[in-house]
ZAMAR-231263 format. One record per atom (N, C-alpha, C): residue in three letters; x, y, z. Coordinates in steps of 0.02 Angstrom, whole numbers, plus 50000, padded with zeros to 5 digits. Atoms other than C-alpha are relative to their C-alpha. Last residue first. Layout:
BEGIN
<type->Ala; x->X; y->Y; z->Z>
...
This chain:
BEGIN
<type->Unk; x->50052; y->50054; z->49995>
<type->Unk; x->49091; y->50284; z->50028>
<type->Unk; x->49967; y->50022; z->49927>
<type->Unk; x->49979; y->50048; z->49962>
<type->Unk; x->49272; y->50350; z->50035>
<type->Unk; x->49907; y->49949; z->49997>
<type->Unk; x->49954; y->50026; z->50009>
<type->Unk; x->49301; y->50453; z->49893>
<type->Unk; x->49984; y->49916; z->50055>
<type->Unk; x->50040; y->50018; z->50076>
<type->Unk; x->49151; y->50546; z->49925>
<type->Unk; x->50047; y->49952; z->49964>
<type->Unk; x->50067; y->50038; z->49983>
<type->Unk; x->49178; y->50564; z->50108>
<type->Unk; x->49984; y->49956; z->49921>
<type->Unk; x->49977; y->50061; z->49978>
<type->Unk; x->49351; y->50633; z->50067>
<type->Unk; x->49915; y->49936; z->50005>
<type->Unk; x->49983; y->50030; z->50017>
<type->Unk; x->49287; y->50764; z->49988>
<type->Unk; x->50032; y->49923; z->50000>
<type->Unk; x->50044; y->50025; z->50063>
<type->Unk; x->49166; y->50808; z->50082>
<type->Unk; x->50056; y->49939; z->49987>
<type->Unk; x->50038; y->50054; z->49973>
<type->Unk; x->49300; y->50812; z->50241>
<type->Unk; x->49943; y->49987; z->49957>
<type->Unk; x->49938; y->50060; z->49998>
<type->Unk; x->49410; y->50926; z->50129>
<type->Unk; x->49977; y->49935; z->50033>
<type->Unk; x->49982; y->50031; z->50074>
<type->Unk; x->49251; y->51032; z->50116>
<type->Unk; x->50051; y->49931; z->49998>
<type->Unk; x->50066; y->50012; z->50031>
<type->Unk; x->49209; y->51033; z->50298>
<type->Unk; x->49994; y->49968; z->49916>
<type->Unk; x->50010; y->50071; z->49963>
<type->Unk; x->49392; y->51070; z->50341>
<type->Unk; x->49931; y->49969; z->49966>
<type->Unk; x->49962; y->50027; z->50002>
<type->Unk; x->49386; y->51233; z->50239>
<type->Unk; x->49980; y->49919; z->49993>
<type->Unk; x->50039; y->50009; z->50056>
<type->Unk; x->49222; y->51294; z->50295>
<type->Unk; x->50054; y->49954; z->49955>
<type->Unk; x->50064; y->50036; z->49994>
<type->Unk; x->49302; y->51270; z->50478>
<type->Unk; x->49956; y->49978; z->49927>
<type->Unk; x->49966; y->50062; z->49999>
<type->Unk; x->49464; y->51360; z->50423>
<type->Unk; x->49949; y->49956; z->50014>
<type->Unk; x->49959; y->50029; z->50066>
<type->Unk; x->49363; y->51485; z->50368>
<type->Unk; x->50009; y->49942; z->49981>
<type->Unk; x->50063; y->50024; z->50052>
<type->Unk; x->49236; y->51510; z->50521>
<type->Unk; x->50021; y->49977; z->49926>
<type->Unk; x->50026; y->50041; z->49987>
<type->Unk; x->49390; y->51506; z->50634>
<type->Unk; x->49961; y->49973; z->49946>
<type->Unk; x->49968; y->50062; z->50037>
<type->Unk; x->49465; y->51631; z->50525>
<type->Unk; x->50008; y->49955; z->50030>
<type->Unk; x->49998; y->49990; z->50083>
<type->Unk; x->49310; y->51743; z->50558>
<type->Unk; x->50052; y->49968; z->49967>
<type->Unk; x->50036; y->50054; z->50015>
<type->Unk; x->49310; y->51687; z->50743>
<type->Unk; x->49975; y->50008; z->49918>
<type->Unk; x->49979; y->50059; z->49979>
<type->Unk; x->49463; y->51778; z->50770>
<type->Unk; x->49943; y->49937; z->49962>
<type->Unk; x->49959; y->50014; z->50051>
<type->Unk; x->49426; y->51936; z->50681>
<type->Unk; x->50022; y->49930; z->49998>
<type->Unk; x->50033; y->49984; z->50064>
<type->Unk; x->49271; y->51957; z->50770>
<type->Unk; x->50043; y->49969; z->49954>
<type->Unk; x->50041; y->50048; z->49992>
<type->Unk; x->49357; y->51901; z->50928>
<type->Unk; x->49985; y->50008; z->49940>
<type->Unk; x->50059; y->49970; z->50013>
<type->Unk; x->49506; y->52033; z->50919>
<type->Unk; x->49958; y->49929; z->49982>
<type->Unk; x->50070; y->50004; z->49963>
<type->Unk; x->49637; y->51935; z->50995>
<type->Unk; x->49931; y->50025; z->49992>
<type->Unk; x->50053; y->49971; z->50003>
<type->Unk; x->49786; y->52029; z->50941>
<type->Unk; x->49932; y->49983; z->50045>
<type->Unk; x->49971; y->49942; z->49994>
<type->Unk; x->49963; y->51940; z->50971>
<type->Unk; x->49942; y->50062; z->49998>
<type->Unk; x->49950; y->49986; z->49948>
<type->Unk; x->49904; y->51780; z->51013>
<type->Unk; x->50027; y->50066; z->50003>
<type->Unk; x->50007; y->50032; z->49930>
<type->Unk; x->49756; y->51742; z->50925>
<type->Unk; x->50044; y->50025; z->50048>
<type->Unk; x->50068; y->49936; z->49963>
<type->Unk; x->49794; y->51842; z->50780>
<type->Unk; x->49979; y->49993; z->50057>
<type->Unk; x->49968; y->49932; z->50020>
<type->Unk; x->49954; y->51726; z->50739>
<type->Unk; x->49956; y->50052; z->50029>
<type->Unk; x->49947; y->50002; z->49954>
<type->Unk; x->49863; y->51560; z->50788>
<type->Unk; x->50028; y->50075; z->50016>
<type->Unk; x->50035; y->49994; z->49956>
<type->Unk; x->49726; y->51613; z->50658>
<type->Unk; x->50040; y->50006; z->50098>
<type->Unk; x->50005; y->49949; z->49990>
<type->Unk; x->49848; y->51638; z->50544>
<type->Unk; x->49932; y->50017; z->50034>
<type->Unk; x->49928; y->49977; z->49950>
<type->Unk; x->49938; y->51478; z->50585>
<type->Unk; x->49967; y->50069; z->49983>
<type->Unk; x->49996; y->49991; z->49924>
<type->Unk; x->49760; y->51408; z->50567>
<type->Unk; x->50069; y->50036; z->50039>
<type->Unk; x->50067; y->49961; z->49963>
<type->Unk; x->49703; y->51469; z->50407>
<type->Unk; x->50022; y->49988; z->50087>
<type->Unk; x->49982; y->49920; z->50005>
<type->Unk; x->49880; y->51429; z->50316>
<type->Unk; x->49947; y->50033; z->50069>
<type->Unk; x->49936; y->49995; z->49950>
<type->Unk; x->49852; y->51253; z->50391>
<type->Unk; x->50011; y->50063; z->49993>
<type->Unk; x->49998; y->50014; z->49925>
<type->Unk; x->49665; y->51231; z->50322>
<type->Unk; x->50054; y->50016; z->50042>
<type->Unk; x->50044; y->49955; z->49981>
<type->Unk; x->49730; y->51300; z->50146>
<type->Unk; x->49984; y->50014; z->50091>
<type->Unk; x->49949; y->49955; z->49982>
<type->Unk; x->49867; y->51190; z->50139>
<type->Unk; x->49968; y->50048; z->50018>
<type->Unk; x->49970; y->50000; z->49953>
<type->Unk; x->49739; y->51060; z->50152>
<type->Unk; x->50059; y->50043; z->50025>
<type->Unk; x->50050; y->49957; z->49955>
<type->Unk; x->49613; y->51146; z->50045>
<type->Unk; x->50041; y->49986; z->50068>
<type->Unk; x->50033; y->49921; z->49990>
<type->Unk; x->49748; y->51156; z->49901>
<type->Unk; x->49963; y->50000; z->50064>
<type->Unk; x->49942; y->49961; z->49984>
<type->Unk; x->49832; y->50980; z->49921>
<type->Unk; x->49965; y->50067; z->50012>
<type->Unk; x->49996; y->50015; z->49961>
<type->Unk; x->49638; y->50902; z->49896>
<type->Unk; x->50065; y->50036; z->50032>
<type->Unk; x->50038; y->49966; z->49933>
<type->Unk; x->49616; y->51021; z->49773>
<type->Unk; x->49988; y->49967; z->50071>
<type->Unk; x->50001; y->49918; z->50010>
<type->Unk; x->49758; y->50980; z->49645>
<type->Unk; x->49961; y->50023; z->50080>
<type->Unk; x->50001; y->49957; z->50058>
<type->Unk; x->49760; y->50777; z->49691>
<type->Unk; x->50000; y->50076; z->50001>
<type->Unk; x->49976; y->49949; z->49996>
<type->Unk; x->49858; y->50675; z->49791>
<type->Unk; x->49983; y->50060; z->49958>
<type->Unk; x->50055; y->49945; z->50021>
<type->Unk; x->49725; y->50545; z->49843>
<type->Unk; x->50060; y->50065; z->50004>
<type->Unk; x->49965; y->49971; z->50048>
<type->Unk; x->49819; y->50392; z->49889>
<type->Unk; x->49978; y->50052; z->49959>
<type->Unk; x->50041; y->50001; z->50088>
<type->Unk; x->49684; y->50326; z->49966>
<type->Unk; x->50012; y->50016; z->49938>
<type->Unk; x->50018; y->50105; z->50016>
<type->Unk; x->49788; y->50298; z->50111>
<type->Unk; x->49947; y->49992; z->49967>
<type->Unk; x->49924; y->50014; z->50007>
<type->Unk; x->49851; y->50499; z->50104>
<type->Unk; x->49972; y->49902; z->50004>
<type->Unk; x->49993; y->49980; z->50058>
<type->Unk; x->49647; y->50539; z->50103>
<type->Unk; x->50068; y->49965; z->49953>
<type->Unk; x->50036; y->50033; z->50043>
<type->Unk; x->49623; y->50455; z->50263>
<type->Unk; x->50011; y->50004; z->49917>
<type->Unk; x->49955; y->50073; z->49995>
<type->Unk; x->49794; y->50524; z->50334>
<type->Unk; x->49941; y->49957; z->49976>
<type->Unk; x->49924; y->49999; z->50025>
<type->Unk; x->49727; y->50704; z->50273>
<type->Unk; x->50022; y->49911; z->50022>
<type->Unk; x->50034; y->50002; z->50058>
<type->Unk; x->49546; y->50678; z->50359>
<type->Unk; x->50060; y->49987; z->49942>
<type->Unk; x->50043; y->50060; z->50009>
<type->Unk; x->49601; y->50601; z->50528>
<type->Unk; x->49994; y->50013; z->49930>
<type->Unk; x->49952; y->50056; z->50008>
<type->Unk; x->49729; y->50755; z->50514>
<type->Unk; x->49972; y->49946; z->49990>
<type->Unk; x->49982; y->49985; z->50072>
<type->Unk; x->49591; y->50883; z->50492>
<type->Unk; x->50062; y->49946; z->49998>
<type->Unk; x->50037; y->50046; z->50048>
<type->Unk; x->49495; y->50790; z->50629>
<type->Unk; x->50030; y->50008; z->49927>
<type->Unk; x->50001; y->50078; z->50023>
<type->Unk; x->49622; y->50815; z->50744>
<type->Unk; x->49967; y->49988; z->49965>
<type->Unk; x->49957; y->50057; z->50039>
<type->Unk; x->49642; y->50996; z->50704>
<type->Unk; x->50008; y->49943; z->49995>
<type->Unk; x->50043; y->50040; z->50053>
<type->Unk; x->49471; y->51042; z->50770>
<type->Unk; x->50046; y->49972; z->49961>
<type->Unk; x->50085; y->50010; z->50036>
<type->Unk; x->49521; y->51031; z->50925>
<type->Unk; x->50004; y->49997; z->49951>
<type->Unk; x->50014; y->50051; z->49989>
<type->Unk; x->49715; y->51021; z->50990>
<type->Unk; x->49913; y->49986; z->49998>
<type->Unk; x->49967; y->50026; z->50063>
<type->Unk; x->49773; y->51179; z->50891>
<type->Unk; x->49997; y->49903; z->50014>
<type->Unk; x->50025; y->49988; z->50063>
<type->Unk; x->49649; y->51261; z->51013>
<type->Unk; x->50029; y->49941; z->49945>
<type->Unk; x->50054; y->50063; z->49985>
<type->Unk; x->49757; y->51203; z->51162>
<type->Unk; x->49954; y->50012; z->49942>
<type->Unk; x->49963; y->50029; z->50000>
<type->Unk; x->49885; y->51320; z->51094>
<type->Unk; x->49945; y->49936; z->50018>
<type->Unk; x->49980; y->50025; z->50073>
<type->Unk; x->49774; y->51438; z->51065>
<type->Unk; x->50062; y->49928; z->49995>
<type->Unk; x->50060; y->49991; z->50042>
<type->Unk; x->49731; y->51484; z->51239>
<type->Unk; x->50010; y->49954; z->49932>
<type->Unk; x->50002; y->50058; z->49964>
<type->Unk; x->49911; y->51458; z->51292>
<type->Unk; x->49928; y->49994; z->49970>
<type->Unk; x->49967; y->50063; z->50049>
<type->Unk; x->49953; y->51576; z->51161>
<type->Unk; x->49967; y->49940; z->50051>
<type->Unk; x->50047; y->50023; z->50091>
<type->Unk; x->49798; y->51695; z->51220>
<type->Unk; x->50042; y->49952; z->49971>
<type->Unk; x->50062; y->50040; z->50010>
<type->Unk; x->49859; y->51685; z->51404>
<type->Unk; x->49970; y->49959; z->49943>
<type->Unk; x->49981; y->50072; z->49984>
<type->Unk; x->50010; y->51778; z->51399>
<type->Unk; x->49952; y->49933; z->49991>
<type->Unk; x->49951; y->50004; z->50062>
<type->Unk; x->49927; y->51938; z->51299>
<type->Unk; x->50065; y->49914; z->50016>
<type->Unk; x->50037; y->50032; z->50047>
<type->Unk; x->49791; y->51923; z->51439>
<type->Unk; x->50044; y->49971; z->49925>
<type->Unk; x->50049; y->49957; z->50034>
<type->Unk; x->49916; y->51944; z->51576>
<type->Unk; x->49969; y->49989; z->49952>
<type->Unk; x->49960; y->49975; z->50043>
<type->Unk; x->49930; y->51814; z->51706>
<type->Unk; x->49992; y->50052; z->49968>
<type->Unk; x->49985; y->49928; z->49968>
<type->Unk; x->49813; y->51801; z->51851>
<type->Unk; x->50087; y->50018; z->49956>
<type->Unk; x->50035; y->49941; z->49983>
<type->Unk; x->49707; y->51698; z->51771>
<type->Unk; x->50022; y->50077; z->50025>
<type->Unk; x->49994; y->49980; z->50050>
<type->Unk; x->49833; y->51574; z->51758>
<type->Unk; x->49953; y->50044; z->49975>
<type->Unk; x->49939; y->49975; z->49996>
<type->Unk; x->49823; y->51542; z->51922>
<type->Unk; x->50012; y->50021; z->49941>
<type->Unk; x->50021; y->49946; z->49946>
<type->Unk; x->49624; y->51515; z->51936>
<type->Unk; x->50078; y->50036; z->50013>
<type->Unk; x->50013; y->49925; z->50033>
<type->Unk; x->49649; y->51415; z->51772>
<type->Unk; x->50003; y->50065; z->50042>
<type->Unk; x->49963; y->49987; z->50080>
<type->Unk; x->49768; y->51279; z->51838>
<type->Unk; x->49960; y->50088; z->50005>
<type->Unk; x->50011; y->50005; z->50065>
<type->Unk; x->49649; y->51276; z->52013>
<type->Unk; x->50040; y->50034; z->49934>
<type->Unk; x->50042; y->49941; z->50031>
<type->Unk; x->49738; y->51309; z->52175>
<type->Unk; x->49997; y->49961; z->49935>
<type->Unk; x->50075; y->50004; z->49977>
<type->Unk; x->49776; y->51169; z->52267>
<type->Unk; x->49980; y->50044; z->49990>
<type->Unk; x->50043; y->50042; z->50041>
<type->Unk; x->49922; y->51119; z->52168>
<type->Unk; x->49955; y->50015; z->50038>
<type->Unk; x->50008; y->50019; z->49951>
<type->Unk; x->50019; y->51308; z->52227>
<type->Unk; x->49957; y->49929; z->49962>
<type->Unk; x->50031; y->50054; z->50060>
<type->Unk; x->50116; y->51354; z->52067>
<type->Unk; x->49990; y->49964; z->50081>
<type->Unk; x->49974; y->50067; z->49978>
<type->Unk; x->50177; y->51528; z->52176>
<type->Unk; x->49944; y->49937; z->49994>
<type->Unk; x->50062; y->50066; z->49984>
<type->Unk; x->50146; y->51668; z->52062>
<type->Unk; x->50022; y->49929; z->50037>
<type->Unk; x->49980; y->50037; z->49936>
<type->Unk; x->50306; y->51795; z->52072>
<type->Unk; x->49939; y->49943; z->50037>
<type->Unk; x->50031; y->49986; z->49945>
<type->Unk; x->50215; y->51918; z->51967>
<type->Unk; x->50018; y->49956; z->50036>
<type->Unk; x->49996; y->49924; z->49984>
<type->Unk; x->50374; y->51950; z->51854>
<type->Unk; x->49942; y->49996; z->50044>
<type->Unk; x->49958; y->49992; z->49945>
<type->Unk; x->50423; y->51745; z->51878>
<type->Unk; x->49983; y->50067; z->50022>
<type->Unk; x->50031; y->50020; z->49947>
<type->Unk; x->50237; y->51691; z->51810>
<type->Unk; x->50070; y->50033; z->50055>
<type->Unk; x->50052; y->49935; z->49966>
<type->Unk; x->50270; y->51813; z->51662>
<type->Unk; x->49978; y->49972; z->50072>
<type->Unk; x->50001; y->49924; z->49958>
<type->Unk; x->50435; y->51746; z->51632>
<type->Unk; x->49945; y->50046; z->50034>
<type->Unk; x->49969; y->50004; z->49952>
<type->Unk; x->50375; y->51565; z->51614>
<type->Unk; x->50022; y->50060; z->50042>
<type->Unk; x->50018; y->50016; z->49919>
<type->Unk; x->50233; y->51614; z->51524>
<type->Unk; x->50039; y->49988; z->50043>
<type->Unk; x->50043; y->49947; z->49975>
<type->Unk; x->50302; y->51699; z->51359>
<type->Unk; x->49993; y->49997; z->50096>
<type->Unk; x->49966; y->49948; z->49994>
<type->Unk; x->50428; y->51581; z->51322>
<type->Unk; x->49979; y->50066; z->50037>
<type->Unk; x->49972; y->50009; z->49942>
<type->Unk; x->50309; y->51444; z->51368>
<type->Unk; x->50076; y->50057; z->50005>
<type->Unk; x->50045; y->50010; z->49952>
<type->Unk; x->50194; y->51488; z->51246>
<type->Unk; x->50040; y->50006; z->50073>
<type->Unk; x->50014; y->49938; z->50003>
<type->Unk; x->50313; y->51534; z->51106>
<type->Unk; x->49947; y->49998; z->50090>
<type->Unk; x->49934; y->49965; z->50004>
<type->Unk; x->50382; y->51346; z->51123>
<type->Unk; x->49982; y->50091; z->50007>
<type->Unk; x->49969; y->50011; z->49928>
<type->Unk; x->50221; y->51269; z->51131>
<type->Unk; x->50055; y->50053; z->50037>
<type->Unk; x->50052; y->49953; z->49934>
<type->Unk; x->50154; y->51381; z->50992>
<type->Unk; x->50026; y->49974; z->50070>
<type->Unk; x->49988; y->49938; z->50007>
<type->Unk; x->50309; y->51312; z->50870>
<type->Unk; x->49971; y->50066; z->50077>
<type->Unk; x->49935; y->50001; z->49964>
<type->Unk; x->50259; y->51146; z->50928>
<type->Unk; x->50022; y->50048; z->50002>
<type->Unk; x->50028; y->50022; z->49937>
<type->Unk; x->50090; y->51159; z->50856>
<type->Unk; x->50073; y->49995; z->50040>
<type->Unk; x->50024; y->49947; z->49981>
<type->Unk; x->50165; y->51221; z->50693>
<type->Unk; x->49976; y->50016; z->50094>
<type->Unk; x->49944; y->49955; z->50021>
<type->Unk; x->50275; y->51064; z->50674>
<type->Unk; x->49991; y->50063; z->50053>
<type->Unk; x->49967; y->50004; z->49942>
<type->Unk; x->50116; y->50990; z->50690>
<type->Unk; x->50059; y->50029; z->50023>
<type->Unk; x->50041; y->49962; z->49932>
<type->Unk; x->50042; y->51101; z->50577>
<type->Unk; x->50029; y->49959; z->50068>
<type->Unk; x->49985; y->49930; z->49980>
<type->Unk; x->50172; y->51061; z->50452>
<type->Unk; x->49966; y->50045; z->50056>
<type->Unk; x->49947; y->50006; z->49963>
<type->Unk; x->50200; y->50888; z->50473>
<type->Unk; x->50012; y->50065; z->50020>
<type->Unk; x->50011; y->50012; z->49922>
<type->Unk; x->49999; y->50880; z->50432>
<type->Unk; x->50077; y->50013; z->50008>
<type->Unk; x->50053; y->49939; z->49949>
<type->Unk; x->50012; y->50992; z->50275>
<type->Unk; x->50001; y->49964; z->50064>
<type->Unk; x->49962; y->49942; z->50039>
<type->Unk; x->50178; y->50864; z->50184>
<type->Unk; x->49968; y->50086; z->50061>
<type->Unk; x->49978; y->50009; z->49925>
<type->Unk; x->50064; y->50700; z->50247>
<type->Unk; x->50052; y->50070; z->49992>
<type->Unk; x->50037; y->49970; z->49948>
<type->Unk; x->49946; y->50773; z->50096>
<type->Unk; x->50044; y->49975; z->50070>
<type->Unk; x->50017; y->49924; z->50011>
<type->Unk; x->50094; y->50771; z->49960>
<type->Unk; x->49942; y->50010; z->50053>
<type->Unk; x->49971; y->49933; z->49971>
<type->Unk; x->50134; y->50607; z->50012>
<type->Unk; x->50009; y->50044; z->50009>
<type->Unk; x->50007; y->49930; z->50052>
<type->Unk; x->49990; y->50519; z->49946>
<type->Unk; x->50033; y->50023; z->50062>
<type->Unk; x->50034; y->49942; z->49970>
<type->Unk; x->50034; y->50320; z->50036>
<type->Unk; x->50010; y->50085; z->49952>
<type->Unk; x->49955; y->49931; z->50014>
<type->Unk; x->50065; y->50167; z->49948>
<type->Unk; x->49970; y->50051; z->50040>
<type->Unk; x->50042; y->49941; z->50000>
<type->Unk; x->50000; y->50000; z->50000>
<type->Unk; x->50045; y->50062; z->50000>
């Protein structure tokens, strides 16, 4: 069995990507927990300490767990596609598509945050996905 390497090509890249945010995440947060001197008590609740970060720390961590929703299904859909050997024009297109949409969703997320703007390349990458999950559907049953 062969696999369409041109779609495992968009998943190495969002994972990749997803590591990228780790890494920015914890650049951010480590210093900001030393400048308010937060002591990582376990009987205080995760969020109820991280609450008392600043919002601009927050939003990667925010997003960072993000890139662990709806992206699993866009990978389920890509490693279905890639064992159907399915490398064609618009299957490559919506999946590079989907990854562009989320590192510049990632991107706004963290350094902006405007909601409107946010959930407008949510709603993309979502219409996106959707398609790429047709397609696959139609291929597959």
């Amino acid at each position: 069995m062969s696999f369409a390497a041109p779609l495992l090509a968009p998943v190495v890249a969002l994972v990749a990507w997803t590591h990228f945010m780790w890494l920015w995440m914890y650049a951010t947060r480590i210093p900001a927990i030393q400048r308010e001197q937060l002591m990582l008590d376990p009987g205080i609740p995760p969020r109820e300490l991280m609450n008392r970060l600043p919002p601009g720390v927050r939003w990667k961590a925010d997003n960072y767990n993000h890139l662990f929703e709806a992206p699993t299904l866009f990978y389920a859909i890509c490693l279905t596609l890639a064992v159907l050997d399915d490398s064609s024009y618009w299957s490559q297109l919506l999946a590079w598509a989907y990854v562009g949409l989320r590192v510049v969703h990632s991107i706004w997320q963290s350094l902006f945050n405007v909601i409107e703007v946010r959930f407008t390349l949510f709603l993309l990458s979502s219409l996106v996905l959707i398609a790429f999950t047709a397609r696959a559907a139609m291929q597959v049953f």
